[in-house]
MIDO-297171 format. One record per atom (N, C-alpha, C): atom name; z, y, x. Coordinates in Angstrom, 1 decimal, always signed. Each point is the difference from the previous one (the first is absolute). Layout:
<pts>
CA	Z	Y	X
...
</pts>
This chain:
<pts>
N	-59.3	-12.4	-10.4
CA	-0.7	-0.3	+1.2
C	-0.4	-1.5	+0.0
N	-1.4	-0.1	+0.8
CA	-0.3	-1.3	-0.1
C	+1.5	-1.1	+0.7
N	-0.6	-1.4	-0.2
CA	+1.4	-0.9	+0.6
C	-0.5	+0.3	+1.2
N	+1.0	-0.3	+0.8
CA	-0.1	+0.2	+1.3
C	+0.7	-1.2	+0.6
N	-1.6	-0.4	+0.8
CA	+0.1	-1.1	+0.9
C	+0.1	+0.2	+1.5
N	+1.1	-0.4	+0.8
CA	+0.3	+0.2	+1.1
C	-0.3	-1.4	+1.0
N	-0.8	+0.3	+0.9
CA	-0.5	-1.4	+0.9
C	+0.2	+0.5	+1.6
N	+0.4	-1.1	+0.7
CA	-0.4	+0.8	+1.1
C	-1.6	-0.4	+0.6
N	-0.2	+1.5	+0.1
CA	-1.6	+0.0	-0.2
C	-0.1	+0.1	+1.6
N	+0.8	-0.4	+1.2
CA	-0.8	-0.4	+1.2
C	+0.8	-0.7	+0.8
N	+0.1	-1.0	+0.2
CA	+1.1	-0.3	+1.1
C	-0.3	+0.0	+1.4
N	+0.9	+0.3	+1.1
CA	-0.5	+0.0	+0.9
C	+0.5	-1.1	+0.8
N	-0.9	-0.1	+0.7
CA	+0.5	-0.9	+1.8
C	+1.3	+0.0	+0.1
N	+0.3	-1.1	+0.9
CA	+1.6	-0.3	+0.5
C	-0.4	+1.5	+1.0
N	+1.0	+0.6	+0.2
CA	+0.0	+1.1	+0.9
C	-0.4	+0.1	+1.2
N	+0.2	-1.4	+0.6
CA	-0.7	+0.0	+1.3
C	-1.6	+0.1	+0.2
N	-0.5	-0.9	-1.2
CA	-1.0	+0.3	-0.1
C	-0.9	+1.4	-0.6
N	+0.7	+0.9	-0.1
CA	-0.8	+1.1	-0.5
C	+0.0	+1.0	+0.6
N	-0.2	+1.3	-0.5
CA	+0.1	+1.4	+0.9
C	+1.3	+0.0	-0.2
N	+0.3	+0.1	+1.6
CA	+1.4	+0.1	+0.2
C	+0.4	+2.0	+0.1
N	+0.4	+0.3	-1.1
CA	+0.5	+1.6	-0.5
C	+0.9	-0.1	-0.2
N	+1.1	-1.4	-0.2
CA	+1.5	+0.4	-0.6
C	-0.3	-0.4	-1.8
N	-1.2	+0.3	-0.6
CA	+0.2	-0.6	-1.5
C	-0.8	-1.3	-0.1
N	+0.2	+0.0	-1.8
CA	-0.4	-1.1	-0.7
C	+0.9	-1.2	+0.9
N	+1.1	-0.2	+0.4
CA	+0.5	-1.0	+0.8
C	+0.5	-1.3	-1.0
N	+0.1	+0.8	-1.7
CA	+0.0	-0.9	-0.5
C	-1.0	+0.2	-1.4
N	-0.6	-1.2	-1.2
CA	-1.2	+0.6	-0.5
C	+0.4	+1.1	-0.6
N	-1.3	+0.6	+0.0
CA	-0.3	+1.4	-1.0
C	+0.5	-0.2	-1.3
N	+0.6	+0.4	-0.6
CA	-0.2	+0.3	-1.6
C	+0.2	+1.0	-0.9
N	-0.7	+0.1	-0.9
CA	-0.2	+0.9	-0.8
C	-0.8	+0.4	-1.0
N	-0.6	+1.0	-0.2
CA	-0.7	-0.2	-1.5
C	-1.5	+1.0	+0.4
N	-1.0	-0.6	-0.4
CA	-1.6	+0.5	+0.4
C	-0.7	+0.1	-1.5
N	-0.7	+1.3	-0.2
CA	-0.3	+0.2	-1.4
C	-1.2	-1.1	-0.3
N	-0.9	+0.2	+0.9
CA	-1.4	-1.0	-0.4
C	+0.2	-0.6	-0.7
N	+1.0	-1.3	-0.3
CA	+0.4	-1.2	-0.4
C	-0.4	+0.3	-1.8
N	+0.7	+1.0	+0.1
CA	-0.4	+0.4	-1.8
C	-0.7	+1.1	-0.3
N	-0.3	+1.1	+0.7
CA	-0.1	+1.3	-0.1
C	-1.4	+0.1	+0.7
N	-0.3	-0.5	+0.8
CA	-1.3	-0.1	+0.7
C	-0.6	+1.9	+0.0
N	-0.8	+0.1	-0.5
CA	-0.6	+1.5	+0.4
C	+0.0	+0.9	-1.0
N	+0.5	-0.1	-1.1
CA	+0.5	+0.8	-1.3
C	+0.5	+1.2	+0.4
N	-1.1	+0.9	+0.1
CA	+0.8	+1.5	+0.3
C	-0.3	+0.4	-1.1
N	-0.4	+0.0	-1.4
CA	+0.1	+0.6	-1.3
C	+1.0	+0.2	-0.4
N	+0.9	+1.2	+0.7
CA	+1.3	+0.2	-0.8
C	-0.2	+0.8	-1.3
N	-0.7	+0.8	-0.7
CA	-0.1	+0.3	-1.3
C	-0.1	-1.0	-1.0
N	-1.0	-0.6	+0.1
CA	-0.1	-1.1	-0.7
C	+1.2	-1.2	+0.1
N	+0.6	-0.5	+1.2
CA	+0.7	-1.0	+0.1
C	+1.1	+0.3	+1.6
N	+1.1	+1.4	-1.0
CA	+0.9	+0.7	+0.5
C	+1.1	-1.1	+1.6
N	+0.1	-1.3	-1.2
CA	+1.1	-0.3	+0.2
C	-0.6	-1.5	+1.1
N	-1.0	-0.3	+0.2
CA	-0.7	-0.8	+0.9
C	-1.1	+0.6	+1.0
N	+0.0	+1.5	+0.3
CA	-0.9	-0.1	+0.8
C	+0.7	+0.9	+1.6
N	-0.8	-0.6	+1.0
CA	+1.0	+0.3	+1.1
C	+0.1	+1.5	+0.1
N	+0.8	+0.3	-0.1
CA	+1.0	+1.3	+0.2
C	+1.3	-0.1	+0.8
N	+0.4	+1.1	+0.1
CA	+1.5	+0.3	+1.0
C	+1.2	-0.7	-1.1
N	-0.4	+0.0	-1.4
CA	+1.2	-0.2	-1.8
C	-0.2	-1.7	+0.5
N	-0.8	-1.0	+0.7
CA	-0.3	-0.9	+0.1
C	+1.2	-1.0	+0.8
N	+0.1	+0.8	+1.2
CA	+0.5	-0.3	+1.0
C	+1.3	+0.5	+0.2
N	+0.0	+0.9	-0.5
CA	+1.8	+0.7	-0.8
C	+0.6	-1.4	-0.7
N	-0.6	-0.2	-0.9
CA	+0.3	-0.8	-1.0
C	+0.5	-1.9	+0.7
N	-1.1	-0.3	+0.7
CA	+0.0	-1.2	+0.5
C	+1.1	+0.3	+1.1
N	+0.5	+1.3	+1.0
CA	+1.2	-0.2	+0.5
C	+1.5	+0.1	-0.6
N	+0.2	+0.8	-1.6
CA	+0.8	-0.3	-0.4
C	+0.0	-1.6	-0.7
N	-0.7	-0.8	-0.6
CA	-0.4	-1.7	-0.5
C	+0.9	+0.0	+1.3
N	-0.3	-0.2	+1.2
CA	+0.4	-1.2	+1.2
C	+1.3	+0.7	+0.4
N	+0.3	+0.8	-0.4
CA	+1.8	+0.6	+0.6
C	+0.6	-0.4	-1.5
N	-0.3	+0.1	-1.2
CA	+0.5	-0.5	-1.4
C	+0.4	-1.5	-0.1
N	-1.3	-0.7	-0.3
CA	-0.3	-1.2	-0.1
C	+0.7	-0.8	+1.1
N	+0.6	+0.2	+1.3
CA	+0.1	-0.4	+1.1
C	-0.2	-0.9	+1.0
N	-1.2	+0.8	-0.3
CA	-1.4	-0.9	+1.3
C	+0.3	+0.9	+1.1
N	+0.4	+1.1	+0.2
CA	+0.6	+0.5	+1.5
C	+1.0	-0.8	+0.4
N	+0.8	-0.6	-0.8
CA	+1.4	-0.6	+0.6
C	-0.7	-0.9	+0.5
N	-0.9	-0.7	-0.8
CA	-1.1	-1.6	+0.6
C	-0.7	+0.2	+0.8
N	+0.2	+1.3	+1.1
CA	-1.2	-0.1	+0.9
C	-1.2	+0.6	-0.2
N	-0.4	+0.8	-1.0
CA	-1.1	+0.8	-0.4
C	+0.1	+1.2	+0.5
N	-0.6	+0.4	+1.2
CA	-0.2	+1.0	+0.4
C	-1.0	+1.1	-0.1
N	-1.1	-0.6	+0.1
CA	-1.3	+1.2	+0.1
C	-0.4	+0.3	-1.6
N	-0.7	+1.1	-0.4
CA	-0.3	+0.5	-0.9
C	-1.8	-0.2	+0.5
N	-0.9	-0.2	-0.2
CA	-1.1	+0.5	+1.0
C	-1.1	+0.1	-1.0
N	-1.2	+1.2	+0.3
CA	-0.8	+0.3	-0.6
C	-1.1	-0.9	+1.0
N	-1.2	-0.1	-1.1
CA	-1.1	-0.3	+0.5
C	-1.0	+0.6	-0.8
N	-1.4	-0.3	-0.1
CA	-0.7	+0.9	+0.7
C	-0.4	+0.8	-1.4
N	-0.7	+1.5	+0.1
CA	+0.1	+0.7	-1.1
C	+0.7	+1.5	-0.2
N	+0.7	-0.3	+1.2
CA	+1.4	+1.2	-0.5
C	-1.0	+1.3	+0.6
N	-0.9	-0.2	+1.0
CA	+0.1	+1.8	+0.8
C	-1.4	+0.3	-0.5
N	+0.0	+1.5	-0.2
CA	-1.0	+0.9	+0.0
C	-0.9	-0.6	+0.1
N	-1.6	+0.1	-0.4
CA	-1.6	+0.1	+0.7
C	+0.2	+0.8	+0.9
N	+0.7	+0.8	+0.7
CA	-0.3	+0.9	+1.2
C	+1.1	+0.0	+0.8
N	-0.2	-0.1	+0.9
CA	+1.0	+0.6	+0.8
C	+0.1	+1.5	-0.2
N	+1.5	+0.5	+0.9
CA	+0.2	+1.4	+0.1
C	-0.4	+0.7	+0.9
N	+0.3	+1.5	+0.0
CA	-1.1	+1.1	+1.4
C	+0.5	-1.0	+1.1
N	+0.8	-0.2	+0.2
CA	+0.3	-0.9	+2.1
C	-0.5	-1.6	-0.5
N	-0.7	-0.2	-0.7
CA	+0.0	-1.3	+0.1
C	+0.9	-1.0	-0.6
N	+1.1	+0.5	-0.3
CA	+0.9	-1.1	-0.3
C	-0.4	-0.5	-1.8
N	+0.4	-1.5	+0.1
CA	+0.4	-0.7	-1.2
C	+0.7	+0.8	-1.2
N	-0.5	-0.1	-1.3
CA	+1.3	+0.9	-0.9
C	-0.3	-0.8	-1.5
N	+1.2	-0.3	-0.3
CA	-0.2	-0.3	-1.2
C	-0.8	+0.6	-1.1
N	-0.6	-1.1	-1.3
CA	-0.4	+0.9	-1.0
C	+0.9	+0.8	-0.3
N	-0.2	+1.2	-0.5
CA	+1.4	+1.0	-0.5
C	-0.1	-0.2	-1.2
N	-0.8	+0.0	-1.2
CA	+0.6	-0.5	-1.0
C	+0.9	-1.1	-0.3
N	-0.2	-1.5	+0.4
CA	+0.7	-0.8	+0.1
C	+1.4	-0.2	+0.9
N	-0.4	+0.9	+1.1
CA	+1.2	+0.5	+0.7
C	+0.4	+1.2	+0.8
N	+0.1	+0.8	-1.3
CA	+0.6	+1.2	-0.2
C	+1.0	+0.5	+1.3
N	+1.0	-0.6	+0.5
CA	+1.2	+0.0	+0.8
C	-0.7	-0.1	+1.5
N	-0.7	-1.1	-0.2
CA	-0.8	-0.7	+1.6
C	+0.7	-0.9	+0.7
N	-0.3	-0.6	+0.6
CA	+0.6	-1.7	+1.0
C	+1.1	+0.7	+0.1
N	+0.2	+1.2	+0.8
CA	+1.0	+0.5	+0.3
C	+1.6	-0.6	-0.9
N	-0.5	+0.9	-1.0
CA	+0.8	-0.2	-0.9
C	+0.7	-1.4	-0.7
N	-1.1	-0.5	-0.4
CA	+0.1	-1.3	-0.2
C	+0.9	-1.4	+1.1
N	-0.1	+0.8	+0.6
CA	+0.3	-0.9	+1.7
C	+1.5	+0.0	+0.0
N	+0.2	+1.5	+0.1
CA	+1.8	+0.9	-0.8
C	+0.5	-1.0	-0.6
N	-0.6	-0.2	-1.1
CA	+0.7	-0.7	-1.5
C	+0.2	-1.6	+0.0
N	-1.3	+0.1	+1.0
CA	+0.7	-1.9	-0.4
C	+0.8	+0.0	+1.4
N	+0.4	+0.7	+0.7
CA	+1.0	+0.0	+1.0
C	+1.0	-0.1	+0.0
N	+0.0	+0.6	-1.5
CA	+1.7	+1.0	-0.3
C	+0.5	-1.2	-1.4
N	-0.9	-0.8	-0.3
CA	+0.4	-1.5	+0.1
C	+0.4	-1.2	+0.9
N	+0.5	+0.4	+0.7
CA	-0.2	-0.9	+1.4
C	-1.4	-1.0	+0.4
N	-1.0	+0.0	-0.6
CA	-1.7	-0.7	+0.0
C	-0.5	+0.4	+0.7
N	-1.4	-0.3	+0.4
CA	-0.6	+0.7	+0.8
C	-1.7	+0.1	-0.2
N	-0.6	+0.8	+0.5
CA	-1.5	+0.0	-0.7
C	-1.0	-0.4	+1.0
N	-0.9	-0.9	-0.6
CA	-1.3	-0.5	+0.9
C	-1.1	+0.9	-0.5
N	-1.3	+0.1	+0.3
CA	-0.5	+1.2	-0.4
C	-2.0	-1.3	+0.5
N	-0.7	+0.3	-0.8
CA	-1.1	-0.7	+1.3
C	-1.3	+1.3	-0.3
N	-0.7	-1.0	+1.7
CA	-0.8	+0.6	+0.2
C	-1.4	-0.9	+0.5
N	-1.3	+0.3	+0.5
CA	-0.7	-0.9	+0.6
C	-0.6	+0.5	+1.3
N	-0.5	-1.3	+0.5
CA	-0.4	+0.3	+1.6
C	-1.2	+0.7	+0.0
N	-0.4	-0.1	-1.0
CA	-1.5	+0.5	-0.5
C	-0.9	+1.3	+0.4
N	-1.2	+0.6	-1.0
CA	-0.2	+1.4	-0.1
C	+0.8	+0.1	-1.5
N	+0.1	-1.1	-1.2
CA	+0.5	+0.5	-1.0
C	+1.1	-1.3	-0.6
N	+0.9	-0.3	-0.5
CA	+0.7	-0.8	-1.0
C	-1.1	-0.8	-0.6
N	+0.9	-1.1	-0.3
CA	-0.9	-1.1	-0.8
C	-0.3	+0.7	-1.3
N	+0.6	+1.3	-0.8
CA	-0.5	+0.6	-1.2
C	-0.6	+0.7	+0.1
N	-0.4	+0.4	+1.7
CA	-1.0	+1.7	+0.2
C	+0.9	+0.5	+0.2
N	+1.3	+0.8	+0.0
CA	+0.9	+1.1	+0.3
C	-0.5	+0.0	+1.8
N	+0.9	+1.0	+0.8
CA	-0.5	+0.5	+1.7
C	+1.0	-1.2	+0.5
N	-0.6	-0.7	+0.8
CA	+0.4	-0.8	+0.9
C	+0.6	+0.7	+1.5
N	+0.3	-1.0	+0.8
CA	+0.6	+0.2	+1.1
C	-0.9	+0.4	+1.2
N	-1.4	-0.4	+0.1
CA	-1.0	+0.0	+1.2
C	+0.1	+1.3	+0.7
N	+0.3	+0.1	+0.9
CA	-0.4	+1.5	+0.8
C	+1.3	+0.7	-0.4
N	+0.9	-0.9	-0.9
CA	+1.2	+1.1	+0.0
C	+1.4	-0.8	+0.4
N	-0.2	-1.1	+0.4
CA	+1.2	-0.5	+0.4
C	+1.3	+0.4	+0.2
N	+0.1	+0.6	+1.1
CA	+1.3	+1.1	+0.3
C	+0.1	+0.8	-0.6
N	-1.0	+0.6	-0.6
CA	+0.5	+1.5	-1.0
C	+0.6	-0.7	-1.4
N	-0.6	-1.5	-0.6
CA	+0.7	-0.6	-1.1
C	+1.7	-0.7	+0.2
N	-0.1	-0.5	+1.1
CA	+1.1	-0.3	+0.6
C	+1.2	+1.1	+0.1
N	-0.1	+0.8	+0.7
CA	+0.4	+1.3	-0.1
C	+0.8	+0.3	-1.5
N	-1.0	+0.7	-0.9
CA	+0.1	+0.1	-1.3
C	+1.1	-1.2	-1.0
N	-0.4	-1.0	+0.5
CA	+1.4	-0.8	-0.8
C	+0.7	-0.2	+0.6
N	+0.0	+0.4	+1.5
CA	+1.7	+0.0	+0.4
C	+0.6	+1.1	-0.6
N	-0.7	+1.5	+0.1
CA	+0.3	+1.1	-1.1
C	+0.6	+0.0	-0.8
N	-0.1	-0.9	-0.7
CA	-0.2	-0.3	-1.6
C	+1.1	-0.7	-0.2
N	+0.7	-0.9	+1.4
CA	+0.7	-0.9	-0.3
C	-0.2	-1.4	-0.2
N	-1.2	-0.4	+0.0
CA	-0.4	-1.7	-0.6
C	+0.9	-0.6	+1.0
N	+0.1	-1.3	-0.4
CA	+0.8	-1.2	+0.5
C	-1.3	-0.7	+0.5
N	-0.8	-0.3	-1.0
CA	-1.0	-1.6	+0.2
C	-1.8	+0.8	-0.2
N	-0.2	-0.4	+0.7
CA	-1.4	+0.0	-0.3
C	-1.1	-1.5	+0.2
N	-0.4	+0.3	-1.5
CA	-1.1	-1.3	+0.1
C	-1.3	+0.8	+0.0
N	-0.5	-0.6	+1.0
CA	-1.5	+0.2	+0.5
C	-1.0	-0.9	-0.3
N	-0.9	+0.1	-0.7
CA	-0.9	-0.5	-0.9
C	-1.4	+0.1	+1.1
N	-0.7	-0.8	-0.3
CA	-1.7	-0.6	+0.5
C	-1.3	+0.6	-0.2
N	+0.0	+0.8	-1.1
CA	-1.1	+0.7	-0.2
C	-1.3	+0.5	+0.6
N	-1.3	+0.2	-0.3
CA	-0.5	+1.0	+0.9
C	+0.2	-0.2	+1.1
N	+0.0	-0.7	+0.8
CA	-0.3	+0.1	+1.5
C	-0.8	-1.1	+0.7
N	-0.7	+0.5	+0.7
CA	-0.9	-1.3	+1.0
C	+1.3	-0.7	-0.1
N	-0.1	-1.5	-0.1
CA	+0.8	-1.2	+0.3
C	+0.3	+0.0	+1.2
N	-1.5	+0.3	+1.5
CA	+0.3	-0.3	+1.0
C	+1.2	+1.2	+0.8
N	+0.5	+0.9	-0.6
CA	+0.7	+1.2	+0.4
C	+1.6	-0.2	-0.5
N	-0.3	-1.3	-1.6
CA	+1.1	+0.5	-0.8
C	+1.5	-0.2	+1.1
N	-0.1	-1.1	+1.0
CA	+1.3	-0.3	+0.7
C	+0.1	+1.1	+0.8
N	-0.9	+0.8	+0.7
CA	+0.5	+1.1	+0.7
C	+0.6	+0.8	-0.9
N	-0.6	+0.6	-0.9
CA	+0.8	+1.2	-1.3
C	+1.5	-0.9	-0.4
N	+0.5	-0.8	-0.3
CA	+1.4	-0.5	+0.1
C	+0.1	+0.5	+0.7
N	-0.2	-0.7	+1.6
CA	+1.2	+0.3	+1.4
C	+0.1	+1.2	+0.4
N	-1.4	+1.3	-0.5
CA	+0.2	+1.3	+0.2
C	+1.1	+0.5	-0.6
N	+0.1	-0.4	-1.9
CA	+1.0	+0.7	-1.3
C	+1.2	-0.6	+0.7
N	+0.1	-1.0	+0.8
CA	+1.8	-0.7	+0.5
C	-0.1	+1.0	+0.7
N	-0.6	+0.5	+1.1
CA	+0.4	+0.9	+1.5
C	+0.4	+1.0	-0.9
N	-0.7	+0.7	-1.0
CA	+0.4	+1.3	-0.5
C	+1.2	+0.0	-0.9
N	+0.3	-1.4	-0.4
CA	+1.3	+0.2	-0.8
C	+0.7	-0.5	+0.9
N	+0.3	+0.3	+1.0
CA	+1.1	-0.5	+1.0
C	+0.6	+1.3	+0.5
N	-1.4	+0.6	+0.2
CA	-0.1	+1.7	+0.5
C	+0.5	+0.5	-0.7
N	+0.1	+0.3	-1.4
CA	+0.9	+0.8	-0.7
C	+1.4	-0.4	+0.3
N	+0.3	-1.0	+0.8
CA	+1.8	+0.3	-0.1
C	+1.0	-0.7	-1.4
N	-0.5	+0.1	-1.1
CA	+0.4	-0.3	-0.6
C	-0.1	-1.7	-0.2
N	+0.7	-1.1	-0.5
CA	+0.1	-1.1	-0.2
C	-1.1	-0.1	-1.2
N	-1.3	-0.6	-0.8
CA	-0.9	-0.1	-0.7
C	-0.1	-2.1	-0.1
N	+0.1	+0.3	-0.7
CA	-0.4	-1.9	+0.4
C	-1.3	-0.3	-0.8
N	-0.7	-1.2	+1.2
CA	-1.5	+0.2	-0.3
C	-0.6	-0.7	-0.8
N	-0.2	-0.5	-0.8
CA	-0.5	-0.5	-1.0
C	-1.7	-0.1	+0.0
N	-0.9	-0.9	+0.7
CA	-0.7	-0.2	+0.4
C	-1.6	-1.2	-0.6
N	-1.2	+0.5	-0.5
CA	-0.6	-0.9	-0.9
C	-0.8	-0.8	+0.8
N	+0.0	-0.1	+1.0
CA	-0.3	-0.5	+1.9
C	+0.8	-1.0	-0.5
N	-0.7	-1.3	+0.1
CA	-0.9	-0.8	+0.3
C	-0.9	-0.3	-1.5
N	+0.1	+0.7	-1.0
CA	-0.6	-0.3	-1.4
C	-1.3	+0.0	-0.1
N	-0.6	+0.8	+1.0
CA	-1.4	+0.6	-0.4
C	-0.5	-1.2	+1.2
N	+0.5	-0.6	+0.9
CA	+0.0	-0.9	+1.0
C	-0.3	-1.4	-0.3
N	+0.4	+0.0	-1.6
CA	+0.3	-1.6	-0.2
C	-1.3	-1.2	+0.5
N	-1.0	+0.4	-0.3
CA	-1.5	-0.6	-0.2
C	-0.2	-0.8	+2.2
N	+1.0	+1.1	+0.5
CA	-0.1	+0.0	+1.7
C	+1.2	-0.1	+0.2
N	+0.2	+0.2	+1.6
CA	+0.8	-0.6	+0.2
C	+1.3	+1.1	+1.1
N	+0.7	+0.4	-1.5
CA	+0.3	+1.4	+0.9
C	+1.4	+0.1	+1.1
N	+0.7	+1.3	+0.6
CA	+0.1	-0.3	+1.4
C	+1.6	-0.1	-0.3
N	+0.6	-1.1	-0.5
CA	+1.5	+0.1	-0.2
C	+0.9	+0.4	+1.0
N	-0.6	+0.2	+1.0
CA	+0.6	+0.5	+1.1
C	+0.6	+1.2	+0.3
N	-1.3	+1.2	-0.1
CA	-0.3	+1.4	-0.6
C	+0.8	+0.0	-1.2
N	+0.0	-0.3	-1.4
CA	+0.1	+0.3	-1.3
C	+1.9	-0.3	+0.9
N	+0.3	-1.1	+0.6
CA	+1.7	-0.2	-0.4
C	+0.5	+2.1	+1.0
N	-1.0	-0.1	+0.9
CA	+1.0	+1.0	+0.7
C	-0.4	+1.3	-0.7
N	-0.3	+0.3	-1.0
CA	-1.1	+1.2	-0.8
C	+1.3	+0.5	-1.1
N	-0.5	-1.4	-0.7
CA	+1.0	+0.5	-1.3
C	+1.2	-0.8	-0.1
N	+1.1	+0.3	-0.9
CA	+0.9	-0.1	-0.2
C	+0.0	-1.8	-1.1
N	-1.1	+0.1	-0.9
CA	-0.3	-0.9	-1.1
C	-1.3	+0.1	-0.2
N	-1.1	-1.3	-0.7
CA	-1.0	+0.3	-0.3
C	-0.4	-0.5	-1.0
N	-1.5	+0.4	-0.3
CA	-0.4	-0.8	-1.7
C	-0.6	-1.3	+0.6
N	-0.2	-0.9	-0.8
CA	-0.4	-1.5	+0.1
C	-1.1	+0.0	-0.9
N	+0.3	+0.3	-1.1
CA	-1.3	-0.5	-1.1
C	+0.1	+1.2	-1.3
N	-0.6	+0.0	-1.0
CA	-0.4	+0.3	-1.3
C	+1.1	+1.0	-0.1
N	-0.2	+1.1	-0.9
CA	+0.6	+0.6	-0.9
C	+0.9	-0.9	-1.2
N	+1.4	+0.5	+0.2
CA	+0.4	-0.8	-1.6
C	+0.0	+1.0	-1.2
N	-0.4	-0.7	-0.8
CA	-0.2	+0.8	-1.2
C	+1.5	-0.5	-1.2
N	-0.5	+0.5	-1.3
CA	+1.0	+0.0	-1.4
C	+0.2	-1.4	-0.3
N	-0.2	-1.1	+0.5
CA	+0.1	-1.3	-0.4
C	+0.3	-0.8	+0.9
N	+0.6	-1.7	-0.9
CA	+0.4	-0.9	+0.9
C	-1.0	-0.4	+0.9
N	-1.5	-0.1	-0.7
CA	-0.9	-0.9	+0.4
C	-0.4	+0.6	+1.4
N	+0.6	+1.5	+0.3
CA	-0.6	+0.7	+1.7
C	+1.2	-0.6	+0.8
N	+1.0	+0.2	-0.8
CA	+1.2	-0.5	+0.7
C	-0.5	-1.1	+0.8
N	-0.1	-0.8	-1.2
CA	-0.3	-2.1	+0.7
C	-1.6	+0.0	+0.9
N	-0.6	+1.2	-0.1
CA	-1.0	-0.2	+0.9
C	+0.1	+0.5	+1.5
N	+1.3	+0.9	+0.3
CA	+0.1	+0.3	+1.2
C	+0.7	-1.2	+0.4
N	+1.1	-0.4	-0.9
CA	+1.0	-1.3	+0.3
C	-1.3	-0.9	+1.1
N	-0.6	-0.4	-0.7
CA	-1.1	-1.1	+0.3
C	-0.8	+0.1	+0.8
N	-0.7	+1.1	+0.4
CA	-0.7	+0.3	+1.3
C	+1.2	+0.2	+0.7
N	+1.5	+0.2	+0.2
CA	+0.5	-0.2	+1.0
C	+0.5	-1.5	+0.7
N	-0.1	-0.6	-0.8
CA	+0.4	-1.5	-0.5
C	-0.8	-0.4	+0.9
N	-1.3	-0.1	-0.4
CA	-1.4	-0.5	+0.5
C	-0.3	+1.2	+1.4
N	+0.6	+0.7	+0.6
CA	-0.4	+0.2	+1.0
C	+1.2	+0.1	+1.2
N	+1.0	-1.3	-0.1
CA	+1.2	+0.1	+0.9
C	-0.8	-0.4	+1.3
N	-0.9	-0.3	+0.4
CA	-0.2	-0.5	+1.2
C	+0.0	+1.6	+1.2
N	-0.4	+0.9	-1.0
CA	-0.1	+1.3	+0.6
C	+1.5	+1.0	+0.1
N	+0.3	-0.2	-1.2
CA	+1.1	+0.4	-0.4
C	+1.5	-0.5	+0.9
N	+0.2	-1.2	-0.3
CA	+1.4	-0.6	+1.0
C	-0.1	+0.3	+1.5
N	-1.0	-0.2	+0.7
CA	+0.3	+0.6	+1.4
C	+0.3	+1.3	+0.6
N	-0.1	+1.2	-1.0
CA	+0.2	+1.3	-0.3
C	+0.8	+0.0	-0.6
N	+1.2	-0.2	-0.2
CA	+1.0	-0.1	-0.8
C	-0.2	+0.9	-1.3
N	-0.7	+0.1	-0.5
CA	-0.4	+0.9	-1.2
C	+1.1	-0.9	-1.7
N	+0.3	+0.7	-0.5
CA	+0.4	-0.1	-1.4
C	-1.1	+1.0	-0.8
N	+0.0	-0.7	-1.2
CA	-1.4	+0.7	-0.5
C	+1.3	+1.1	-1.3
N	-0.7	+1.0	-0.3
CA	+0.4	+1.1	-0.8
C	-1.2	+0.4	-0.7
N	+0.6	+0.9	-1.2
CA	-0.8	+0.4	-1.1
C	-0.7	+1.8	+0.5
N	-1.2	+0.3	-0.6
CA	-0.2	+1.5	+0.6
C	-0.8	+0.2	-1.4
</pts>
C-alpha cells in the first residue's frame, strides 16, 4: 500500500465559536484520501491505489497497527469519487458497486469494529467537484442516507452551485443533518469559494462544525508550505476568529 500520510486535514474553531452539536470540541483528525489518491478509480489497472472499499479497510487497519489511533487519529474519510453516476429508484446516494461491492454500509461496520470512524463527502451542488450526483434538491434525503450508513463526518464540498445560494445550501445540509438524529460532524468548504468577498463568519460559525480556508493539499512539501503561507499572510483575518489552520 501506498505510504500513508496522516494530517489533520481540518481543524476546527474553539468550540464556542462553532456549531454548537456537542462535536469537534477538540481538532479533527484523521486521514483524507485526496492527499495522495485524488480520483483514481482504475482498480484493474491500479488494484491497490484506486478508491475502493480494499482502500479504506486497509488505511483503518495502518492507523489501529501503526498506532495513530492511540495518537488521536480518528476518522477514516472518503472524498470525492466513491458513489455511483446515478442515484437509486427513491433517490438515494449509492456507491459505485464495483469498487464498493459491500456499500458505505458495510464499510462504515468495519472501520467501526476498529474503534475509527468514517467521514464520507459530498457537495452542496447539482454535481461533485468530479461530476458524480451532488446534494442540490436532495439534502435531507442525502443526509438521511449517511446517517443510514452510519457516517461520523461529512465534508461538504463547493461545486456547481450559484455562489449567491452556496451559504443557504450549507445551512439547509446543517438543518438536515441535525434532523437525522444522528451526531454527523460538519465539515464545511464555506468560506472557500468566498475568499475573493467577504464572507459571513457569523452564519458559517453557527452552520458548520469546521471549515476550509484555502487550496487543496496535494503529494508534496511545496502545497504543504503554500497553505502554511497564505495562512501566515492572512492573520489579520484569521486571529480574530480564533481559527488554527489545518490540512484538507
Amino acid at each position: 500500500i501506498a505510504v500513508l500520510l496522516l494530517v489533520v486535514f481540518s481543524l476546527s474553531c474553539p468550540a464556542a465559536e462553532a456549531l454548537d452539536n456537542g462535536l469537534a470540541l477538540t481538532p479533527t483528525m484523521g486521514w483524507l484520501h485526496w492527499e495522495r489518491f485524488m480520483c483514481n478509480i482504475n482498480c484493474d489497472k491500479d488494484p491497490d491505489n484506486c478508491i475502493s472499499e480494499k482502500l479504506y479497510m486497509q488505511m483503518a487497519d495502518v492507523m489501529v497497527k501503526e498506532g495513530w489511533k492511540d495518537a488521536g487519529y480518528e476518522y477514516v474519510c472518503i472524498d470525492d469519487c466513491w458513489p455511483s453516476h446515478d442515484r437509486d429508484a427513491k433517490g438515494r446516494l449509492q456507491a459505485d458497486p464495483r469498487r464498493f461491492p459491500g456499500g458505505i454500509k458495510k464499510l462504515a461496520d468495519y472501520v467501526h469494529s476498529k474503534g475509527l470512524k468514517l467521514g464520507i463527502y459530498g457537495d452542496v451542488g447539482k454535481n461533485t467537484c468530479a461530476g458524480y450526483p451532488g446534494s442540490l434538491g436532495y439534502y435531507e434525503v442525502d443526509a438521511q442516507t449517511f446517517a443510514d450508513w452510519g457516517v461520523d463526518l461529512l465534508k461538504f464540498d463547493g461545486c456547481y452551485m450559484n455562489w449567491t445560494l452556496l451559504g443557504e445550501g450549507y445551512v439547509n445540509m446543517s438543518k438536515a443533518l441535525n434532523k437525522t438524529g444522528k451526531s454527523i460532524l460538519y465539515s464545511c468548504e464555506w468560506p472557500l469559494a468566498f475568499l475573493c468577498l467577504q464572507p459571513n463568519y457569523t452564519a458559517i460559525r453557527e452552520t458548520c462544525n469546521h471549515w476550509r480556508n484555502y487550496a487543496d493539499v496535494y503529494d508534496s512539501w511545496s502545497s504543504v508550505k503554500s497553505i502554511s503561507d497564505w495562512t501566515a499572510s492572512h492573520q489579520d483575518i484569521i486571529v480574530p476568529r480564533g481559527w488554527t489552520w489545518g490540512l484538507e
